[in-house]
C-alpha positions as CSV (number, residue, x, y, z in Angstrom):
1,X,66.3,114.9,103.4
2,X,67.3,116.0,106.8
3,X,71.4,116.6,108.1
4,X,71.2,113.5,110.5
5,X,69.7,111.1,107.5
6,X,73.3,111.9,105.7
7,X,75.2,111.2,109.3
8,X,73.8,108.3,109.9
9,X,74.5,107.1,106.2
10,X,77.7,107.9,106.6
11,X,78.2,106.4,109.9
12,X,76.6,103.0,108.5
13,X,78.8,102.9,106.1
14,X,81.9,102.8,108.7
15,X,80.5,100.3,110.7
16,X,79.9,98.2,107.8
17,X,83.1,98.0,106.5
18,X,84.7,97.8,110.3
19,X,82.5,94.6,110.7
20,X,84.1,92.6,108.1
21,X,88.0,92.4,109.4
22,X,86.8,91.0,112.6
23,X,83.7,88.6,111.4
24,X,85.7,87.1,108.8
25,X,88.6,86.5,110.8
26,X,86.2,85.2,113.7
27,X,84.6,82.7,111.5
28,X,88.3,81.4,109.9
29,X,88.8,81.1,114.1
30,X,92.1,83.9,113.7
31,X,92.6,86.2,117.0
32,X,92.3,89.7,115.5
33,X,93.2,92.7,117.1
34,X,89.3,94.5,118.5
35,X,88.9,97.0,121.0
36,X,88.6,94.8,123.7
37,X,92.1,93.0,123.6
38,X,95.0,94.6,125.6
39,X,96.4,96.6,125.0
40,X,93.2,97.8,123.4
41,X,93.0,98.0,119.6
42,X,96.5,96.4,119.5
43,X,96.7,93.1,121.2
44,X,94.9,90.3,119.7
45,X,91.1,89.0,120.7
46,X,90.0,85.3,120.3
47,X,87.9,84.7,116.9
48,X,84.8,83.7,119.1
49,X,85.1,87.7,120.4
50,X,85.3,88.9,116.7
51,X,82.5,87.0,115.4
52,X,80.3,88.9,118.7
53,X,82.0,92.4,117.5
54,X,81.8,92.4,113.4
55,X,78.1,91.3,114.0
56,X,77.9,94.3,116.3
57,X,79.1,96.1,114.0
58,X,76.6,95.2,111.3
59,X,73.7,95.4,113.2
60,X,74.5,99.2,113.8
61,X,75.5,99.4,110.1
62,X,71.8,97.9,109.4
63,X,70.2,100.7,112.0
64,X,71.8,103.7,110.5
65,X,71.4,102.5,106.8
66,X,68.3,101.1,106.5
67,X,66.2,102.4,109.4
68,X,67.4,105.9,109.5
69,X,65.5,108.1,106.7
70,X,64.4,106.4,103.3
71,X,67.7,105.4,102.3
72,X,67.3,104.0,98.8
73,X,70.1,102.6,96.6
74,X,68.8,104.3,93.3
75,X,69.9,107.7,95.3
76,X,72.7,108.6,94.3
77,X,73.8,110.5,97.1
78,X,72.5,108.4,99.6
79,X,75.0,105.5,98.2
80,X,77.8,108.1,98.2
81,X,77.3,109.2,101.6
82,X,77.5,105.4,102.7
83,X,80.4,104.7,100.3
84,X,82.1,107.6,101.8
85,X,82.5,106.7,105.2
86,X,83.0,103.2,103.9
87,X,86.0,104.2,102.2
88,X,87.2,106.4,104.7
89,X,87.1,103.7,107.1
90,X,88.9,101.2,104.5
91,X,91.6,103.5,104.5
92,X,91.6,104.0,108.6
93,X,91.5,100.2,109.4
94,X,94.0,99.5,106.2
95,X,96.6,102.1,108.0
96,X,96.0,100.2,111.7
97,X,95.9,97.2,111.1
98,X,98.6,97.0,108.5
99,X,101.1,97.6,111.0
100,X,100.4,94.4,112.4
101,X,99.9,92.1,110.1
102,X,102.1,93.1,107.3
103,X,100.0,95.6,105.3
104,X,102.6,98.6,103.9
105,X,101.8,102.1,105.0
C-alpha cells in the first residue's frame, strides 16, 4: 500500500463525516452555518445550500474512499485510517459548531 492510499483514506473519512451536519440539516430545511454563509463558516446558509454542500462532501468522501487504492473494509488499517480522520473531524466540527448552537466545549 502506497503513502497517498492512507491520505486519501484519511481524507475520506473527514469529508464523510463533514457531509452529514449540513445534508441532514438541509433536508429537515434548517439554515446551517457552511463555508459559503457570511461571515464564512459562521453565519448561517439556507438548507437548499447544505443539501448542495454535504452531497459535495460525500461525493469526495466516495472518491478518496472507494476509488483511491483497494480500500477494503476487512483491512483493518484501512478502516482505521478512515475512522481516524472521521473522528478527528467529529471532534473539529463538534468544537465549531457547538458554539453556535448550544454544544459545550
Amino acid at each position: 500500500m502506497q503513502w497517498h492510499h492512507f491520505l486519501a483514506y484519511f481524507f475520506g473519512g473527514a469529508f464523510l463525516v463533514n457531509a452529514i451536519p449540513h445534508f441532514v440539516s438541509g433536508t429537515m430545511g434548517r439554515p446551517f452555518q457552511s463555508p459559503f454563509a457570511k461571515p464564512r463558516g459562521q453565519g448561517l446558509s439556507s438548507s437548499t445550500v447544505n443539501v448542495r454542500w454535504g452531497f459535495l462532501n460525500a461525493v469526495i468522501a466516495y472518491l478518496l474512499i472507494c476509488r483511491v487504492g483497494g480500500f477494503d473494509m476487512s483491512n483493518v488499517i484501512d478502516v482505521i485510517e478512515a475512522g481516524l480522520g472521521a473522528l478527528l473531524m467529529g471532534l473539529l466540527l463538534a468544537r465549531l459548531f457547538g458554539r453556535f448552537n448550544g454544544g459545550k466545549l
